[in-house]
DRENDO-1510 file (C-alpha; in Angstrom, 1 decimal, always signed):
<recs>
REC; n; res; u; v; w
REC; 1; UNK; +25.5; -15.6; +70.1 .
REC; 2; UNK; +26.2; -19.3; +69.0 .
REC; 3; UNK; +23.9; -18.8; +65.7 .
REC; 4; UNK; +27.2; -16.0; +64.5 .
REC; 5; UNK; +29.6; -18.6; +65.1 .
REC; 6; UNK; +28.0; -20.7; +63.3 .
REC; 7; UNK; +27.1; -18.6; +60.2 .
REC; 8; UNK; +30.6; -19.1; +58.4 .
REC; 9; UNK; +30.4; -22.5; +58.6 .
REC; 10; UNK; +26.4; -22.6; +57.5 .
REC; 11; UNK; +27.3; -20.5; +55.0 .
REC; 12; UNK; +30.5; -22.5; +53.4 .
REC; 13; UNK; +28.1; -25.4; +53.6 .
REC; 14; UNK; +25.7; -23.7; +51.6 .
REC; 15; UNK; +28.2; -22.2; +48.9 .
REC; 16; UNK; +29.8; -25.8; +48.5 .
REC; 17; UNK; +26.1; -27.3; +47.9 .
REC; 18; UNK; +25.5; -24.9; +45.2 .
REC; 19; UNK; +29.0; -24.9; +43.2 .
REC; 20; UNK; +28.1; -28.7; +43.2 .
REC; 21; UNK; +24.6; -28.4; +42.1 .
REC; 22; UNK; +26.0; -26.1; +39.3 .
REC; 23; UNK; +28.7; -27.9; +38.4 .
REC; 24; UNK; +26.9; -31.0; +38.2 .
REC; 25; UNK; +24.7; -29.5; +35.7 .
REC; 26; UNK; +23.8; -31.0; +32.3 .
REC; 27; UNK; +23.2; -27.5; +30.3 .
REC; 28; UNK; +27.0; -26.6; +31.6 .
REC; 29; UNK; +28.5; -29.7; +29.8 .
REC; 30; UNK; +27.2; -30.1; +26.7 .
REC; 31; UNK; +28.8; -31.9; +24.1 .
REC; 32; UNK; +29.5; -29.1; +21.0 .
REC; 33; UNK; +27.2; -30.5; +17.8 .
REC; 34; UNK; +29.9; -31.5; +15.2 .
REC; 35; UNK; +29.5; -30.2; +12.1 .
REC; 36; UNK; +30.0; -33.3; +9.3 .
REC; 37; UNK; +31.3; -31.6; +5.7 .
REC; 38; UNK; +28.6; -32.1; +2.8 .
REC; 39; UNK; +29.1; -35.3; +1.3 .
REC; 40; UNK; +30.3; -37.5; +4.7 .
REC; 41; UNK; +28.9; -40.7; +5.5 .
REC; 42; UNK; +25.9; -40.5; +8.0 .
REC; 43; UNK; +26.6; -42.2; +11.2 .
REC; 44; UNK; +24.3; -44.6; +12.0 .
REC; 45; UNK; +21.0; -43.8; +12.9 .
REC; 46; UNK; +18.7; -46.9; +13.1 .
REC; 47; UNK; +18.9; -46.2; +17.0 .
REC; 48; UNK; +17.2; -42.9; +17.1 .
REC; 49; UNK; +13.4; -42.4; +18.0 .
REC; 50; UNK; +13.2; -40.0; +15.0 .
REC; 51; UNK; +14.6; -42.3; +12.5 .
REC; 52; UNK; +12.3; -45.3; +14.2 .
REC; 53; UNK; +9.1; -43.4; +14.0 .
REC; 54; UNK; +9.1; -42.3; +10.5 .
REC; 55; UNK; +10.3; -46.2; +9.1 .
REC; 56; UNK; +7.8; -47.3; +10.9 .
REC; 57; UNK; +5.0; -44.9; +9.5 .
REC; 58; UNK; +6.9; -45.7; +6.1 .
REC; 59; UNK; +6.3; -49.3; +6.5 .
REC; 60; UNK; +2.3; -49.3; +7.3 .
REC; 61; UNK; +2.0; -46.7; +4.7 .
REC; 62; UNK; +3.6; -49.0; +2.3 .
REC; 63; UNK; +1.3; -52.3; +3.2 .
REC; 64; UNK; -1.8; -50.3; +3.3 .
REC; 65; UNK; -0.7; -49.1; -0.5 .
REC; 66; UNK; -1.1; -45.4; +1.4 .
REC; 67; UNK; -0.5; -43.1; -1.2 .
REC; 68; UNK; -1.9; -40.0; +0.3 .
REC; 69; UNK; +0.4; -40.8; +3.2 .
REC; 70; UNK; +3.2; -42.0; +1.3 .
REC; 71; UNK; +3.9; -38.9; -1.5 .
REC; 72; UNK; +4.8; -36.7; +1.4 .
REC; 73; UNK; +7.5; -38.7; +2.8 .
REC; 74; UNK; +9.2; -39.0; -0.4 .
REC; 75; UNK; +12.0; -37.2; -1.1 .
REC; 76; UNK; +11.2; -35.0; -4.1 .
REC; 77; UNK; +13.4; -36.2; -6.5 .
REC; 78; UNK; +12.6; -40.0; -5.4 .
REC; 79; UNK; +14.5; -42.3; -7.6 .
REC; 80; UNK; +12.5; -45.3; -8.5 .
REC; 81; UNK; +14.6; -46.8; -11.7 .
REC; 82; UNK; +17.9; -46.2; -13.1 .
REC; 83; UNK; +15.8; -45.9; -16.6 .
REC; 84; UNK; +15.9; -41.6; -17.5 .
REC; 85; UNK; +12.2; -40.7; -16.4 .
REC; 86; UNK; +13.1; -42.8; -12.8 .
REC; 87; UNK; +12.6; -40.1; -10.3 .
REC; 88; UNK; +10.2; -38.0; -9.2 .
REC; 89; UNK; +6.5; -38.4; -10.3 .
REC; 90; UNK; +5.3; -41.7; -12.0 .
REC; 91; UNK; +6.6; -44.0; -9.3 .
REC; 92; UNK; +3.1; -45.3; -8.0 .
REC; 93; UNK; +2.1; -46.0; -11.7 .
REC; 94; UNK; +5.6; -48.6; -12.1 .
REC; 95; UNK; +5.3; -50.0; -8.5 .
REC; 96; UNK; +1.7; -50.9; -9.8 .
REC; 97; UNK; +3.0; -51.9; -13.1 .
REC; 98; UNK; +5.8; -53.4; -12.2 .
REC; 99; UNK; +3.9; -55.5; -9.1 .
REC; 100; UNK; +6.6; -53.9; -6.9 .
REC; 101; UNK; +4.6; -53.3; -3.5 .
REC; 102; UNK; +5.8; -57.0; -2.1 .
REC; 103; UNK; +9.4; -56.2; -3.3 .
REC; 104; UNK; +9.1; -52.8; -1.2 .
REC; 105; UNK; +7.3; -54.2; +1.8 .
REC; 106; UNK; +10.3; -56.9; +2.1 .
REC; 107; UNK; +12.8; -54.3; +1.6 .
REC; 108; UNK; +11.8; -51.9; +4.2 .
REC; 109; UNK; +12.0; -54.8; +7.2 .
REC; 110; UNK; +15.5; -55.3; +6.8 .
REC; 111; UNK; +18.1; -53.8; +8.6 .
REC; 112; UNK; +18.9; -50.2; +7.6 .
REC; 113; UNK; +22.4; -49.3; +7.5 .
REC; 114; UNK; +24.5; -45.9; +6.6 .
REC; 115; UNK; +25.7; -45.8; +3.5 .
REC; 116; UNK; +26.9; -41.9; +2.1 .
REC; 117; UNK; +23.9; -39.8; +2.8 .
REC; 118; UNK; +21.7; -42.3; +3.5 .
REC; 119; UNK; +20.5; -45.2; +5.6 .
REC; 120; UNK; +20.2; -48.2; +3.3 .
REC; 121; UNK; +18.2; -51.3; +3.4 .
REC; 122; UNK; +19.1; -54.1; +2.9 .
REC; 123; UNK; +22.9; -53.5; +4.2 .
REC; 124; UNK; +23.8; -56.4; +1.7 .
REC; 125; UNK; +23.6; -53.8; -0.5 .
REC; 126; UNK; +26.1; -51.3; +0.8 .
REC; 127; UNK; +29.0; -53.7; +1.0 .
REC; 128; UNK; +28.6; -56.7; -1.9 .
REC; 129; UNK; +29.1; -55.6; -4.9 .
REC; 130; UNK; +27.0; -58.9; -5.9 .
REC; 131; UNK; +24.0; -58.1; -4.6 .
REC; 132; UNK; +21.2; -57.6; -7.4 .
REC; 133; UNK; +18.2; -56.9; -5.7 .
REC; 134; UNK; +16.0; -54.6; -4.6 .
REC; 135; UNK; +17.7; -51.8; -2.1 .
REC; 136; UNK; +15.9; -48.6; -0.7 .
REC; 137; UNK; +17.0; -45.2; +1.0 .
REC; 138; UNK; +16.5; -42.9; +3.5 .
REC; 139; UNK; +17.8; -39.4; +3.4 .
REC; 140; UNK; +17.3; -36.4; +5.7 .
REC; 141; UNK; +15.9; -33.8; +3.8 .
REC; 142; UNK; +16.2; -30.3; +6.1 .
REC; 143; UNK; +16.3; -32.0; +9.2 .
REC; 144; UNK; +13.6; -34.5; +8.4 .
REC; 145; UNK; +13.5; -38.1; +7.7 .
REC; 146; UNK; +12.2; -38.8; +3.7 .
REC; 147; UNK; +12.3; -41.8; +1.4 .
REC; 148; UNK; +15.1; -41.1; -1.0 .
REC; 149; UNK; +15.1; -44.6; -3.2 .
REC; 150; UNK; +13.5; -47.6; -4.3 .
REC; 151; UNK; +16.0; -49.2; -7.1 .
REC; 152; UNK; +16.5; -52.9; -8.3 .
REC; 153; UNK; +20.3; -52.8; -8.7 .
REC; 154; UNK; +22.3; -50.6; -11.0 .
REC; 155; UNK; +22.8; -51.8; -14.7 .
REC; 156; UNK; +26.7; -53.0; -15.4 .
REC; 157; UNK; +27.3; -49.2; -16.9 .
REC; 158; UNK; +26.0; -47.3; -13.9 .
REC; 159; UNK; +28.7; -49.1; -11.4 .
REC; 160; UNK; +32.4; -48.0; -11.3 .
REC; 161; UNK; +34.9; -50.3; -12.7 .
REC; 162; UNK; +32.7; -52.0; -14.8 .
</recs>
């Protein structure tokens, strides 16, 4: 007799426990994934475990002179000089040419920073229009991480107002 009187108040218990597990429930409150227009700037993604991995595969690949592991990573229309003929196939033959593996290995261990589409190293070279050397991007091609650019700064007639 005393386990019916108490099976309304069992059973509010009960209900109250589980609207609070629900309610408390990650799935129910997702953020909605914003949409950016083609052409924003990328927010900043030197934080994320994706972006991470893949400079930091970039980087050993680029010391060891990794070719095999390198091509792949690169964007396919990887610009490596402002010259016409500067993108796409060729660029091992001017980094070795041009002695440029120091110049890259420099430029991927600074700082990257957004800039348009890509993250951008150094970030000198997203806000001073002074800055003349070296500068290197990385783009998200498809919803993966690819070198985008190695370039020495732009000659005077590539840069607006000049």
């Amino acid at each position: 007799m005393k386990l019916r009187l108490l099976f309304p108040y069992i059973f509010t218990v009960l209900l109250a426990l589980a609207l609070a597990a629900l309610t408390g429930c990650a799935s129910l409150h997702k953020k909605p994934r914003i949409q950016r227009p083609p052409g924003a700037d990328m927010p900043d993604q030197s934080g994320d475990t994706a972006f991470q991995a893949f400079q930091g595969r970039l980087h050993k690949a680029v010391a060891q002179h990794d070719i095999a592991t390198l091509a792949p990573m690169m964007a396919p229309n990887f610009g490596y000089s402002w010259e016409p003929g500067g993108e796409g196939a060729g660029v091992f033959e001017y980094w070795n040419r041009n002695n440029l593996w120091p110049e890259l290995e420099l430029v991927l261990r600074e700082k990257f920073v957004p800039s348009g589409n890509f993250m951008v190293a150094p970030a000198e070279a997203t806000f001073d229009p002074d800055y003349k050397g070296y500068r290197a991007g990385l783009q998200l091609v498809h919803g993966a991480w690819r070198f985008g650019y190695f370039v020495s700064a732009p000659p005077a007639s590539e840069i607006p107002g000049q």
